[in-house]
C-alpha positions in Angstrom: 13.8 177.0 112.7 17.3 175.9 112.6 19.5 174.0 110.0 20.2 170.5 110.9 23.4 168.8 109.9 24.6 165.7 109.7 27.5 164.6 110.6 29.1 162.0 108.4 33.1 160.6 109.2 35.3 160.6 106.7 38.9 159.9 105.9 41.4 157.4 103.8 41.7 153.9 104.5 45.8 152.8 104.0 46.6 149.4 104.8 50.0 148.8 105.8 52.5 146.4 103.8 53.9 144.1 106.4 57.6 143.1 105.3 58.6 139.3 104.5 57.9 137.1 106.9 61.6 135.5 106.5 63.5 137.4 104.6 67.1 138.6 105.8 70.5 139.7 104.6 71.2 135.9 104.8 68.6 134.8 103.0 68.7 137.6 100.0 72.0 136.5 99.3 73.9 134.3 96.3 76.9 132.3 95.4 78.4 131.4 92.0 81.0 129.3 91.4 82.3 127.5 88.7 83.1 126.3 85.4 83.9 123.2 87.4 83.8 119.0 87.3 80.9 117.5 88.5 77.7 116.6 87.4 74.9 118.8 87.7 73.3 117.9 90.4 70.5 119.9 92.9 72.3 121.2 95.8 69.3 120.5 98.6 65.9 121.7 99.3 65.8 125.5 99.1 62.1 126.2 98.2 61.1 129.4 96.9 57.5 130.7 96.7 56.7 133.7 94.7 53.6 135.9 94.8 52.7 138.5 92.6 49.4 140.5 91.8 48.1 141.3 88.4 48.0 139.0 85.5 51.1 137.5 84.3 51.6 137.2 80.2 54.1 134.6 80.8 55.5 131.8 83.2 58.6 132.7 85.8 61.2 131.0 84.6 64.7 130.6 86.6 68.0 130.1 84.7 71.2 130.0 85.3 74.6 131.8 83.6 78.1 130.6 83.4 80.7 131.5 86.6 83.3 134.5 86.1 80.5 137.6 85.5 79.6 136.2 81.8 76.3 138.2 81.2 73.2 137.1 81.3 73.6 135.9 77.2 76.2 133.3 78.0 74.1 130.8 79.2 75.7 127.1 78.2 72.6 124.7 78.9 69.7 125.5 81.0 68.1 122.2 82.7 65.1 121.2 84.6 63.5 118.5 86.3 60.1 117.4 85.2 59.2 118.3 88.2 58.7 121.8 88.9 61.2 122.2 92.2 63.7 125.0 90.7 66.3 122.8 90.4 67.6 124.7 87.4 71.5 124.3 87.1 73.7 126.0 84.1 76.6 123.3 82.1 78.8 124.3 79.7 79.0 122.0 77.1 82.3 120.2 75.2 82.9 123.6 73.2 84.4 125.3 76.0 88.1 124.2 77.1 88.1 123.9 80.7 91.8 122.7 81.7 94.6 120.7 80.6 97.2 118.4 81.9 100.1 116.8 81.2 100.5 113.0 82.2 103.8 111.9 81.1 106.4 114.0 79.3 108.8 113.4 76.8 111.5 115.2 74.5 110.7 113.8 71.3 109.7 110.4 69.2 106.3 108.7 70.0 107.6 108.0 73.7 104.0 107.1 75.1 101.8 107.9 71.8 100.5 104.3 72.3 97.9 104.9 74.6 93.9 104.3 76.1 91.7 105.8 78.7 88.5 105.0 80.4 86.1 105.6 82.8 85.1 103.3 86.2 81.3 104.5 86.3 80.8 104.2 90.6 83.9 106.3 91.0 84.2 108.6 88.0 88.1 107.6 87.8 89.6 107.7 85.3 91.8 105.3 84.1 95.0 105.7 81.5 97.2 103.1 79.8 100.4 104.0 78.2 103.3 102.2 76.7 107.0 103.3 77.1 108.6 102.7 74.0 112.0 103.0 75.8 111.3 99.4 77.2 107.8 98.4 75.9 106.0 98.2 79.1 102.3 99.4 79.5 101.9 101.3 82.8 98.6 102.3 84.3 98.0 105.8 86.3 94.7 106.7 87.2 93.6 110.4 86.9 91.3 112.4 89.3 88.6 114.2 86.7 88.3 117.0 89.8 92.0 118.1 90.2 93.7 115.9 87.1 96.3 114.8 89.5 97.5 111.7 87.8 98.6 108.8 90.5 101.9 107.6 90.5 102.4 104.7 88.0 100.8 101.1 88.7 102.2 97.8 88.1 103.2 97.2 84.4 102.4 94.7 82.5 105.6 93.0 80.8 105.5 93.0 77.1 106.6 89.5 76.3 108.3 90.5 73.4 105.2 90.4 70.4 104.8 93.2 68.1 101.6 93.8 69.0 102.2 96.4 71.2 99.4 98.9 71.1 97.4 98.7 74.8 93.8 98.6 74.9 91.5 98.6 77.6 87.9 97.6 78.4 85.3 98.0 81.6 84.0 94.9 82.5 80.2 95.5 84.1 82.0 94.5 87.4 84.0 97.3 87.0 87.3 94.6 86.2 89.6 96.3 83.6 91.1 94.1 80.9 93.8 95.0 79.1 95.1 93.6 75.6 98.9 94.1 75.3 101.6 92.3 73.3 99.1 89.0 72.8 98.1 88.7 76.2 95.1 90.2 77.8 95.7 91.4 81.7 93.0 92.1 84.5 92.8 94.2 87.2 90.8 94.8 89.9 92.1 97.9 91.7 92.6 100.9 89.0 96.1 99.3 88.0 97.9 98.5 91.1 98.4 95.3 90.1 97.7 93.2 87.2 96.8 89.2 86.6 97.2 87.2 83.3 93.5 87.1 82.4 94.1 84.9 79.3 98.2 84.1 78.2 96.5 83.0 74.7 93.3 84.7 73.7 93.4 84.8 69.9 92.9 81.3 67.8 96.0 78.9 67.4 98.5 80.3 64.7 97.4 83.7 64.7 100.1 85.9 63.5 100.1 89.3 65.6 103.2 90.7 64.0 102.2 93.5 61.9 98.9 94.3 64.9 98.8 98.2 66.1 96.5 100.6 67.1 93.9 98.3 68.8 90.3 98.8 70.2 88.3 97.0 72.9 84.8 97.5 73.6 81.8 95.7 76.0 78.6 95.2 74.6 75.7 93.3 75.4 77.8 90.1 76.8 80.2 90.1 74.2 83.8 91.8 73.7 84.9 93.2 70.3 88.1 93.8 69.4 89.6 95.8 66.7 93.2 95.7 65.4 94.6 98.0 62.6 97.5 96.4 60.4 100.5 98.0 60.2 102.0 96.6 57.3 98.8 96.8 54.8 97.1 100.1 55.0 93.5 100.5 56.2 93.2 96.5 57.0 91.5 95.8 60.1 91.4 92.4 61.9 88.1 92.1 63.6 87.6 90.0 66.9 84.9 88.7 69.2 84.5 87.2 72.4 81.7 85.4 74.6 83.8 84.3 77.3 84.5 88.0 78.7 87.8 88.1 76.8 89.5 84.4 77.3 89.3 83.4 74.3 88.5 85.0 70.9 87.1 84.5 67.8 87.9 85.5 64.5 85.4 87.3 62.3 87.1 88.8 59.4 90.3 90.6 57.9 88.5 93.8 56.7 90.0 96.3 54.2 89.3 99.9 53.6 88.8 100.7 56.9 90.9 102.7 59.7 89.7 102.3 63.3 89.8 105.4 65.4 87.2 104.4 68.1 84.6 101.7 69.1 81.0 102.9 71.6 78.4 100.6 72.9 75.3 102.2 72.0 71.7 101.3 73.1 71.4 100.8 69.1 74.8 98.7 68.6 78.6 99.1 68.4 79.7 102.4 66.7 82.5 102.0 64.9 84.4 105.3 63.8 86.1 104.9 61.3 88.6 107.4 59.5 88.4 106.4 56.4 85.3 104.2 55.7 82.6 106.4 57.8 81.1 105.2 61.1 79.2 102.0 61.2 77.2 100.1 63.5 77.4 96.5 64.5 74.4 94.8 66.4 76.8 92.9 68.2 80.6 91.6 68.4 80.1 89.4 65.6 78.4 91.0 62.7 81.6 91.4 60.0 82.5 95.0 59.8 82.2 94.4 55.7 78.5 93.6 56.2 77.9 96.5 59.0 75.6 99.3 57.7 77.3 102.7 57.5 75.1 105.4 58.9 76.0 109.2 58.9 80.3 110.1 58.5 82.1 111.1 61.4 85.9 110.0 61.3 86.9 111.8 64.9 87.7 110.7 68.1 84.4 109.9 70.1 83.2 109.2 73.6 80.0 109.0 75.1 77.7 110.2 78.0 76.2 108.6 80.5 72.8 109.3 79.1 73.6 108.3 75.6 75.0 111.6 74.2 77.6 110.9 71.3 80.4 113.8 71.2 83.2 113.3 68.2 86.1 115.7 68.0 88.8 116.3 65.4 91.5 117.8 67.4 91.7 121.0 65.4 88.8 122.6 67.7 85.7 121.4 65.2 83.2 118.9 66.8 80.0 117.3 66.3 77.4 115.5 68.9 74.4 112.8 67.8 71.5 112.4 70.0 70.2 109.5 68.1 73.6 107.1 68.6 75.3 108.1 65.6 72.0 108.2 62.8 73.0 111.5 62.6 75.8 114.0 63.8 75.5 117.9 64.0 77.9 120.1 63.7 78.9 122.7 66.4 81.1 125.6 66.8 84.8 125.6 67.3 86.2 124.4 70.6 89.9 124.8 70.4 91.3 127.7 67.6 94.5 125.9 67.5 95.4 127.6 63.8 95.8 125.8 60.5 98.6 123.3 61.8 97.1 121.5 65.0 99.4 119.8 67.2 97.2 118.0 69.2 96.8 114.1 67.7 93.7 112.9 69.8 94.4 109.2 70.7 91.3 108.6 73.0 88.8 109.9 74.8 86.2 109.1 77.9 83.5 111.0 79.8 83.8 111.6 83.8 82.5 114.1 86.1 80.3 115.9 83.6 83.0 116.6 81.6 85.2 115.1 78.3 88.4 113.9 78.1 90.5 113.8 75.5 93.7 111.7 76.0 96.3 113.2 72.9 100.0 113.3 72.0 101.6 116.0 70.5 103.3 116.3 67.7 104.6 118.5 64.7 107.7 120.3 65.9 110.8 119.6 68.6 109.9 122.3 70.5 106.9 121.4 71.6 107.8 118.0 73.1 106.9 115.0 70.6 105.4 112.0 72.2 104.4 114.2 75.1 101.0 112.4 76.7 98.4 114.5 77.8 94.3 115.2 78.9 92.6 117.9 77.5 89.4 118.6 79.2 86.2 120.3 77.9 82.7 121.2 79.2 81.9 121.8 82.8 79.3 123.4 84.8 78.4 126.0 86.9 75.9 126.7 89.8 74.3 129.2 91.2 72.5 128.8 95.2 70.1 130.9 96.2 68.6 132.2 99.3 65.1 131.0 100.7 61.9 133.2 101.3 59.2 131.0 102.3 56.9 133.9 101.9 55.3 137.2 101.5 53.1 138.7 103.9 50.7 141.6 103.0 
């Protein structure tokens, strides 16, 4: 009798890993560029599918880091759609100084320290107006917010010899500019090349303008407001409206106790900043700036973004931002450490490209060239672009 036995196979079973179905060198790599102008905005379809085994403890989450090898901690702002497509882009916001330019230049006095900017919304132009003391003429150049190559000079305007000589300027929803200059307000309709009389008398019959300076223009709901600081009386403000898209103009009121630095339409009224009486809000053009309601203090130069942000900054480097239209302002960290005697005096400012400009003279000191005219820019964004892989294959 024999033994009998069986026979039984045996082994290891080891599946092989196949390799990505597309991925490449081409595909594996990235580019990053920037703090540049521009809005952040998704740079195509590159869809990315991601498998992993196991159980996860927490979502994936893509983000993206300032240009120039800043770590991963120096992230600005990370953004997303609502929609889950990884379209995650990186933006520096306002507390980061992102270039500067000079757009006129001077050797001393207030040469072109009378000046306004703003912004045509299709184009992203911007737009500056500056007077030449040496003759009293307002001359327009517009200013690319990619390169800051300022054109060369527009028409002027001719100053017909008032004393109200402080240009102001004001986007029409057309896109038509208006400008307010010695009594007269002046269209145009392409960026400054050439100007029309839009209205030879726009202020009521007998109105003195001889002691009007630093003036304000603003479009809101329909109406015009404008805002024009007395030079002989201090903090006195002669307050203006208009239905009739700045043709004629109404008085409202002489108001005192108030300095006017700069005037936003807001989806909850006009702001009115205010150096010396706290910011206040008008429903419209002709609510009396005595009978406005002051809301929370911020006496800085302001401008506003496209989706209702409010940025005010004090030309020393501190700055705040209000995401309720000017309710209330937070403070931030410093953007400029320009010391303990600034020379920066911020005159206006406007919001293009994803970025903020602030239109300033200099002054305090001959060597630095007073009445010098020139854009400081802050914020930006960066971007980074990835490869695809379409997906993993096991």
């Amino acid at each position: 009798m024999g033994d009998r036995h069986t026979r039984m196979p045996g082994g290891v079973l080891i599946p092989a890993r196949l390799s990505p179905a597309t991925f490449s060198e081409a595909k594996s790599s990235y580019t990053q560029a920037g703090p540049r102008p521009g809005t952040a905005e998704p740079e195509g379809g590159t869809p990315l599918r991601v498998q992993a085994s196991g159980g996860q403890s927490v979502a994936l989450e893509t983000v993206t880091i300032r240009g120039g090898h800043p770590g991963k901690l120096a992230v600005g702002y990370r953004a997303a759609t609502e929609t889950l497509n990884t379209d995650y882009r990186g933006w520096d916001p306002p507390p980061r100084v992102t270039g500067y330019r000079a757009i006129e230049w001077s050797t001393g006095g207030d040469t072109f320290l009378r000046s306004d900017i703003v912004t045509i919304p299709s184009t992203q132009t911007l737009l500056v107006a500056r007077r030449d003391s040496s003759d009293g003429k307002v001359t327009t150049r517009t200013v690319d917010p990619v390169s800051l190559v300022p054109s060369a000079l527009g028409a002027e305007s001719v100053d017909p010899g008032d004393d109200w000589n402080w240009p102001a300027m004001c986007v029409l929803p057309d896109e038509r500019v208006l400008l307010a200059h010695g009594g007269v307000i002046y269209v145009t309709e392409d960026l400054g090349e050439s100007w029309a009389v839009w209205s030879s008398h726009p202020l009521p019959s007998g109105t003195s303008t001889t002691n009007y300076g630093r003036t304000r223009m603003v479009f809101h709901e329909g109406q015009i407001l404008m805002l024009v600081q007395d030079t002989a009386t201090a903090d006195m403000v002669h307050q203006y409206a208009s239905d009739t898209r700045g043709v004629s103009f109404q008085h409202i009121e002489t108001a005192t106790g108030i300095g006017i630095v700069s005037a936003l339409s807001t989806a909850a009224g006009i702001l009115v900043v205010c150096d010396s009486a706290g910011t206040l809000r008008l429903e419209h053009a002709s609510v009396a700036l005595s009978a406005a309601p002051s809301v929370a203090h911020t006496n800085d130069v302001a401008w506003q973004e496209p989706d209702g942000l409010l940025w005010s900054w004090d030309g020393t480097g501190a700055y705040h931002h209000s995401k309720d239209d000017g309710d209330t302002w937070i403070a931030s960290v410093v953007a400029l450490p320009l010391g303990a005697a600034p020379r920066l005096d911020a005159l206006s400012a406007a919001h293009a490209a994803g970025r903020a400009f602030i239109l300033h003279g200099c002054t305090g000191g001959a060597a630095a060239r007073d009445g010098t005219l020139s854009i400081l820019v802050l914020g930006g964004w960066s971007s980074v672009t990835m490869g695809t892989t379409d997906a993993w294959e096991y």
